[in-house]
C-alpha positions in Angstrom: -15.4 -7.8 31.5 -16.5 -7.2 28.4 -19.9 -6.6 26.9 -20.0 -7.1 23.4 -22.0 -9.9 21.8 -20.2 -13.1 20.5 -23.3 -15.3 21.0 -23.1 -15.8 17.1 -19.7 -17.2 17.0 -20.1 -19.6 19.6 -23.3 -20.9 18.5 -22.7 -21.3 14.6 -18.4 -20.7 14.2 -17.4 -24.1 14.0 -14.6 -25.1 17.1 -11.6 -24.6 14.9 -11.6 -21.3 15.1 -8.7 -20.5 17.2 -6.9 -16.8 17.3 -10.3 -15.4 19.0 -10.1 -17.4 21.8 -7.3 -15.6 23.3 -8.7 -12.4 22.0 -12.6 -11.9 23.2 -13.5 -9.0 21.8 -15.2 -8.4 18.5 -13.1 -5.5 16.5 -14.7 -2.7 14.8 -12.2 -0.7 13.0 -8.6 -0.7 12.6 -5.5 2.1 11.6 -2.8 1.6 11.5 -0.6 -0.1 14.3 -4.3 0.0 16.0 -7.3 -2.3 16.2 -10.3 -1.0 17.6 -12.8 -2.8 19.5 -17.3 -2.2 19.2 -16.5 -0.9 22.5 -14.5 2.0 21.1 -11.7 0.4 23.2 -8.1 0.7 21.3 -5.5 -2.1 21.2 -1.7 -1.7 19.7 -1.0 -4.5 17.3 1.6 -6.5 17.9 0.2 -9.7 16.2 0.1 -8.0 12.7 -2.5 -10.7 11.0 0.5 -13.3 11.6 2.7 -11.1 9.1 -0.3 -10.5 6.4 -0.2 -6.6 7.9 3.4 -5.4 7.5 2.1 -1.8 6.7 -0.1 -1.8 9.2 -4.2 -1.4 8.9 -5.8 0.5 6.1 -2.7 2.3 4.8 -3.9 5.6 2.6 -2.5 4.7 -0.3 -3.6 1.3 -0.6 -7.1 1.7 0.1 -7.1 5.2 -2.1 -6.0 3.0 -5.0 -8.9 -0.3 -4.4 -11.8 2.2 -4.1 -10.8 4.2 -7.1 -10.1 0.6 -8.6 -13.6 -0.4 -7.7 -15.4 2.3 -8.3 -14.1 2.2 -11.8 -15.5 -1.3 -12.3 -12.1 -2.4 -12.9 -12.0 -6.3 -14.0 -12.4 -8.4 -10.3 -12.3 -11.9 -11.9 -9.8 -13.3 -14.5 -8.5 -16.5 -13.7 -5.0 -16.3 -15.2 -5.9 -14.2 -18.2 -3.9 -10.6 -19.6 -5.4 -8.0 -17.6 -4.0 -4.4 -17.1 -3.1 -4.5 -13.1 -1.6 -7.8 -13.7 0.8 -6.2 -16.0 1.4 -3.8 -14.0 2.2 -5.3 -10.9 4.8 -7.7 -13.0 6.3 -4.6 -15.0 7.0 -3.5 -11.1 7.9 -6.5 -9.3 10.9 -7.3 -11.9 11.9 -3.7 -12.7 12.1 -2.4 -9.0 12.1 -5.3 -7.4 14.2 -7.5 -8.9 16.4 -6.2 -11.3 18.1 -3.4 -8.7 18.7 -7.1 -6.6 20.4 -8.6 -9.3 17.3 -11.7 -9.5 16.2 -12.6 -11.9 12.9 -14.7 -11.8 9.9 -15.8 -13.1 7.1 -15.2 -11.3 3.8 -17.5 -10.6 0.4 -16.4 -9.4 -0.8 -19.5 -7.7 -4.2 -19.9 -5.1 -3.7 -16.7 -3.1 -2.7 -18.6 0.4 0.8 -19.3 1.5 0.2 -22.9 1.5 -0.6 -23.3 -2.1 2.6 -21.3 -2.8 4.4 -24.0 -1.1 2.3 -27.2 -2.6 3.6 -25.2 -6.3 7.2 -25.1 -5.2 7.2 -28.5 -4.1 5.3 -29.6 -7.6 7.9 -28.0 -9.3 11.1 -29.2 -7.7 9.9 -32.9 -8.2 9.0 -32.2 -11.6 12.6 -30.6 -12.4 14.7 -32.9 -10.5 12.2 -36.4 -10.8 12.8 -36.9 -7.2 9.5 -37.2 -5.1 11.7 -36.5 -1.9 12.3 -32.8 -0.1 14.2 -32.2 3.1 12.6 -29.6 5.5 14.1 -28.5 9.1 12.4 -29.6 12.3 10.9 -26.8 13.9 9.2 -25.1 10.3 5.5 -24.1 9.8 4.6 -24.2 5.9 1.1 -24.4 5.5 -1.6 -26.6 6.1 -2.6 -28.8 2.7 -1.4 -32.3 2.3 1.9 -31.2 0.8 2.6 -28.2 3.1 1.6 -30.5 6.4 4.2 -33.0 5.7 6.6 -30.0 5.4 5.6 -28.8 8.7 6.4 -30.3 12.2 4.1 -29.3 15.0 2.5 -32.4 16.0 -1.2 -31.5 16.8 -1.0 -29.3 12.7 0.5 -32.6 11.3 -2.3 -34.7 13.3 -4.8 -33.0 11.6 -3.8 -34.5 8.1 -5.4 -38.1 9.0 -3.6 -39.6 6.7 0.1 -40.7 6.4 2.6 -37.8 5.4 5.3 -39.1 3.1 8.2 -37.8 0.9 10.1 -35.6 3.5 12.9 -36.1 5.6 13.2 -33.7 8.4 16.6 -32.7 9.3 17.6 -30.4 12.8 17.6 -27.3 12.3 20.8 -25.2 13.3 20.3 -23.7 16.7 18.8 -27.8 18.0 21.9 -29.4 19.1 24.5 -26.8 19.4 27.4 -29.4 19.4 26.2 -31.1 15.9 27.3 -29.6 12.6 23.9 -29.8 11.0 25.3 -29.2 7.6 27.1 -32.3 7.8 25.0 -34.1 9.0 23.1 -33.3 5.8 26.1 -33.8 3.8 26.3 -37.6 5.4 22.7 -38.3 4.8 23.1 -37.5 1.2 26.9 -39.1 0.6 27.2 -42.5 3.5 26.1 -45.6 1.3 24.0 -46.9 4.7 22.3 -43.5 5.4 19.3 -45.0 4.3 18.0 -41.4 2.7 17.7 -40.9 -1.4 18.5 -37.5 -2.3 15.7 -34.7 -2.5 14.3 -32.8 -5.2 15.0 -29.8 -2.6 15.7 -28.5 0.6 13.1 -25.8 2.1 13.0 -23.4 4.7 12.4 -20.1 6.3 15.5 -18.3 6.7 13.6 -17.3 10.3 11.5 -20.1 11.5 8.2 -18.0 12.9 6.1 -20.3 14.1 8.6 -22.7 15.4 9.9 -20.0 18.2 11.4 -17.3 16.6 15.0 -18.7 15.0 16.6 -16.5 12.8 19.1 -18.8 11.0 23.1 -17.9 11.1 24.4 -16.2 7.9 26.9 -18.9 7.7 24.3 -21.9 7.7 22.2 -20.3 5.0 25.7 -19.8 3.0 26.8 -23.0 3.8 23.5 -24.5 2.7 24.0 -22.6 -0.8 26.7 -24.4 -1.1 25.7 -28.0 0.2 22.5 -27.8 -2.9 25.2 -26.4 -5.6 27.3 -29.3 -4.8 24.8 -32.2 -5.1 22.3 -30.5 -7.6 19.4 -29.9 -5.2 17.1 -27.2 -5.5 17.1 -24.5 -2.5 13.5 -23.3 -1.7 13.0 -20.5 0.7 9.2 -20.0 2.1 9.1 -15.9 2.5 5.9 -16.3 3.1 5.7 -14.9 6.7 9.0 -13.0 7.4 9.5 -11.7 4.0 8.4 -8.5 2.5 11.1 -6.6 4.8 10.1 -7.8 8.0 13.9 -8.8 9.2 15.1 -5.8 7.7 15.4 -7.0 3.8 12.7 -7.3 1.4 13.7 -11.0 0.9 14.6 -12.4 4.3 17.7 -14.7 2.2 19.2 -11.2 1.4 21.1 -10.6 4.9 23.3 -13.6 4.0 23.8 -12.8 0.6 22.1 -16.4 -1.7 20.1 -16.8 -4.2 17.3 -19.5 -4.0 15.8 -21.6 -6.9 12.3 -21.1 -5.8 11.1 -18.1 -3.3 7.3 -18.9 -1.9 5.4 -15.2 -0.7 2.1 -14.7 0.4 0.5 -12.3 3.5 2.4 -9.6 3.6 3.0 -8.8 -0.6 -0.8 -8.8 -0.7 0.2 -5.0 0.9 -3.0 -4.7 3.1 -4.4 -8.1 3.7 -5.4 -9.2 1.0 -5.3 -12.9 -0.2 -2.5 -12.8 -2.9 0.5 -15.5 -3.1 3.5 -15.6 -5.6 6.2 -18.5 -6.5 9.2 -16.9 -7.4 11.4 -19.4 -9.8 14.5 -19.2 -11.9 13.6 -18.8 -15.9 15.6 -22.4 -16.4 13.0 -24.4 -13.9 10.1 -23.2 -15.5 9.1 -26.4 -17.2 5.4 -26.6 -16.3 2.6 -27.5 -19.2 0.2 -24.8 -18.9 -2.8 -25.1 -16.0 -0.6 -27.8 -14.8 -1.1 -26.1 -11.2 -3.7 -24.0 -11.2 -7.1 -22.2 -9.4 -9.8 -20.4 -9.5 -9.2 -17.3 -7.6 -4.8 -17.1 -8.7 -4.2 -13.9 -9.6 -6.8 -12.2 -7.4 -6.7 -8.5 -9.5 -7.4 -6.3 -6.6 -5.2 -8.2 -4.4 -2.4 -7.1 -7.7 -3.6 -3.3 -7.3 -2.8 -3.6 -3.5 -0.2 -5.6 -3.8 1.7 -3.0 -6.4 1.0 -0.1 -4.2 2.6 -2.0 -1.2 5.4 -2.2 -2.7 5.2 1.6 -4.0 5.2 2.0 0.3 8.0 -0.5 1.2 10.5 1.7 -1.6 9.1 5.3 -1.2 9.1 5.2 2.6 12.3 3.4 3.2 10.9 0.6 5.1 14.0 -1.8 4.6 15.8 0.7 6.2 13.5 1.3 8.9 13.6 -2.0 10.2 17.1 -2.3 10.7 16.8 0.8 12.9 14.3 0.2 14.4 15.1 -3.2 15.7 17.8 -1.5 18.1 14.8 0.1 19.8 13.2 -3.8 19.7 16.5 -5.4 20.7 16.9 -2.9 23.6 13.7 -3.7 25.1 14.4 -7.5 24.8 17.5 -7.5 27.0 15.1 -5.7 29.3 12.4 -8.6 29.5 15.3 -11.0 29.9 16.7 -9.6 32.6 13.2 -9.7 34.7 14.5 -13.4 35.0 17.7 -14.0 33.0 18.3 -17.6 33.7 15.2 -18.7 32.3 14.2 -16.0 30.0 15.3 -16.4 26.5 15.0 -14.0 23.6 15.8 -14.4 19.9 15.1 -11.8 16.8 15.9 -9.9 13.7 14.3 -6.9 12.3 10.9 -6.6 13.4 10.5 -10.2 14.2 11.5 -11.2 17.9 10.5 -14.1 20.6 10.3 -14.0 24.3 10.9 -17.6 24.6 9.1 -18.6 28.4 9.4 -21.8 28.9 12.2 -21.4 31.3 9.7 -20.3 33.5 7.0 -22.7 33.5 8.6 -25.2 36.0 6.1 -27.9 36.6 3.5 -25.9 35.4 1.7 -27.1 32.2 3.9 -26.2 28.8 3.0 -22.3 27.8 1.7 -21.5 30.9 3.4 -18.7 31.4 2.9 -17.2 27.6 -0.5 -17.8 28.6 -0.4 -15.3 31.3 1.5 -12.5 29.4 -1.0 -13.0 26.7 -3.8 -12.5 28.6 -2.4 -9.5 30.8 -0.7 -8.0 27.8 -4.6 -7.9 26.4 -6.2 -6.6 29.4 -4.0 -3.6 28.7 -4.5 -3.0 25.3 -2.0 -4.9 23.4 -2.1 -7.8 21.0 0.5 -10.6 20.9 0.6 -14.4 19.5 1.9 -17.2 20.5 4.3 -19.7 19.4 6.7 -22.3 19.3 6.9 -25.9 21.3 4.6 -26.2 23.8 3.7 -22.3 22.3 5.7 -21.1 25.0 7.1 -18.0 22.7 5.5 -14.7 22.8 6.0 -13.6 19.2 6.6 -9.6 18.8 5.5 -8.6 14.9 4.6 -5.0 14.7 3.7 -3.2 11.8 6.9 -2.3 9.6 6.0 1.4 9.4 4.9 2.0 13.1 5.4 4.8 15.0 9.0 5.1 17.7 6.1 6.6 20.6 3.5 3.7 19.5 6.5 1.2 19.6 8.3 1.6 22.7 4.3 1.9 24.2 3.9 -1.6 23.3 7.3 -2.5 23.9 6.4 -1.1 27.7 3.1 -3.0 28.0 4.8 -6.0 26.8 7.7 -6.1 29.7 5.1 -5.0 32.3 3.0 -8.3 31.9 6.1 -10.4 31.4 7.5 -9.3 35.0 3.9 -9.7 36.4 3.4 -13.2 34.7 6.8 -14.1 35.7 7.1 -12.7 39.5 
């Protein structure tokens, strides 16, 4: 049991908080794939600040260039004004980024959160097209404003709005009903004279829905859904914000199947170590807003652009892109391993260095997650750190640091399966 004092938090946090109830200890320090508790007690990292920590805690480089940065009393503040790390980080982001990918965007610095990416890209797309409509797959998380919500369909996040959530049609997302061909069904919604359904402004999704239970989308729906926009002059938005920045193994998670999106939304993770930073990627042609027509106080954040540059100095100097591919064998490997503690109700999905070990199958008539539950809570007991997710968050989500160590890995990979097979058994 532990010791350390959290009187403060329950007394004065309001109840909303939420991630430290499954995790009651109050951290110290953090290194890399490590958190570390007042205690002294070490933890391997498998929750990875939801995605925000894809080079893991405190990386040298990152926190080498902020302090010299601050110490230099470089500009904190500038709203959207010139400053010198903004144009660096741009100069970077199109000529190494970019450019060697054959993209060619724009970018926008919008609030640093994911969700105001999103509210942006949606702005946009009904600006462009004057349509206030947008199709979005069942199963997606994309933030939590107004816009973002209506996006979004986990019932308790949308119940939270309090107020009716309009303008989006939510289609099923690929892997829902096996026997349906989702793309046509799309394709009859938007062409059948009694669908009932006007056409959107766009379609958005994540090409690997996270927070909906770990669904990496088939190469041939993504190309296929290309294709289905090009044909009826709808814009294709991609939300990058939690499974981009190479954690399936590409920098842009769109990039395994080969499409180009209109508008790209990134946050977490291109903030390179945690920092609140967001970007809307858009193509030079849709870039028809008036100036400050979306705008706030903190976009732009300048030492979240010195971090962010440097991150992306780490993710090309250290081959992470690469990395991840090869090191989700070791991931995969230890997947089959879980799912056969219980193959006929164990289910596991992934790509890269994003995976699911979907549970449900072994709740019975137990209540909805009950089982996640468990390997959460043993999983923690032994020092590791994992999230849940999903319906009924009945998915234990594996999201280790991009850069982690093979020993470090397969430890957590190990700790992982252990609590499974005693959760489960």
């Amino acid at each position: 049991m532990s010791t350390q004092n959290t009187q403060a938090f329950e007394s004065y946090e309001s109840e909303v908080r939420s991630y430290c109830r499954n995790f009651p200890a109050v951290f110290a320090t953090a290194k890399g794939p490590f958190l570390y508790d007042e205690e002294g007690r070490e933890y391997i990292d498998f929750f990875c600040g939801a995605g925000a920590l894809n080079y893991g805690h405190n990386p040298d480089l990152i926190r080498d260039r902020l302090v010299e940065y601050l110490q230099k009393d470089g500009v904190m503040h500038a709203l959207d004004m010139y400053t010198s790390p903004k144009r660096e980080f741009i100069q970077f982001y199109e000529e190494k980024v970019l450019k060697p990918r054959g993209l060619c965007y724009k970018l926008q610095f919008p609030g640093p959160t994911g969700t105001n990416a999103v509210e942006a890209a949606l702005k946009l797309a009904r600006k462009v097209k004057k349509r206030p409509g947008i199709f979005a797959l069942m199963g997606g998380f994309h933030g939590m404003t107004l816009g973002s919500i209506a996006l979004t369909t986990d019932a308790a996040s949308r119940a939270g709005a309090g107020v009716p959530l309009n303008n989006v049609t939510h289609v099923p997302a690929p892997y829902m009903f096996p026997e349906l061909d989702t793309l046509k069904y799309i394709e009859t919604l938007l062409t059948d004279d009694h669908s009932g359904v006007e056409k959107p402004a766009a379609i958005i999704l994540e090409t690997t829905q996270a927070d909906g239970g770990i669904y990496p989308m088939p190469v041939e729906y993504l190309q296929g859904l290309r294709a289905l926009c090009d044909r009826h002059g709808i814009l294709l938005i991609v939300d990058d914000v939690q499974v981009g920045c190479a954690r399936t193994g590409w920098f842009f998670s769109f990039e395994r199947a080969g499409i180009v999106p209109d508008i790209v939304t990134q946050s977490k993770s291109i903030g390179g170590y945690g920092m609140p930073f967001a970007l809307v990627l858009l193509k030079p042609e849709l870039d028809v807003w008036e100036p400050g027509e979306h705008n706030g106080t903190f976009r732009g954040y300048q030492l979240s652009m010195v971090a962010a540059k440097a991150g992306l100095e780490i993710m090309l100097n250290e081959h992470v892109e690469e990395k991840v591919r090869a090191g989700e064998k070791i991931i995969s490997q230890a997947m089959e391993e879980i799912r056969g503690i219980a193959p006929e109700k164990i289910q596991i999905r992934g790509v890269g260095y994003v995976w699911g070990v979907d549970l449900a199958g072994c709740d019975g008539e137990k209540a909805p997650g009950s089982t996640s539950k468990r390997v959460l809570d043993k999983a923690f007991a032994s020092g590791l750190i994992v999230e849940r997710v999903g319906r009924g968050n009945a998915v234990v989500k594996v999201m280790p640091e991009l850069l982690i160590e093979e020993e470090t890995l397969q430890k957590g990979l190990s700790i992982l399966t252990a609590a499974v097979r005693e959760a489960v058994q």
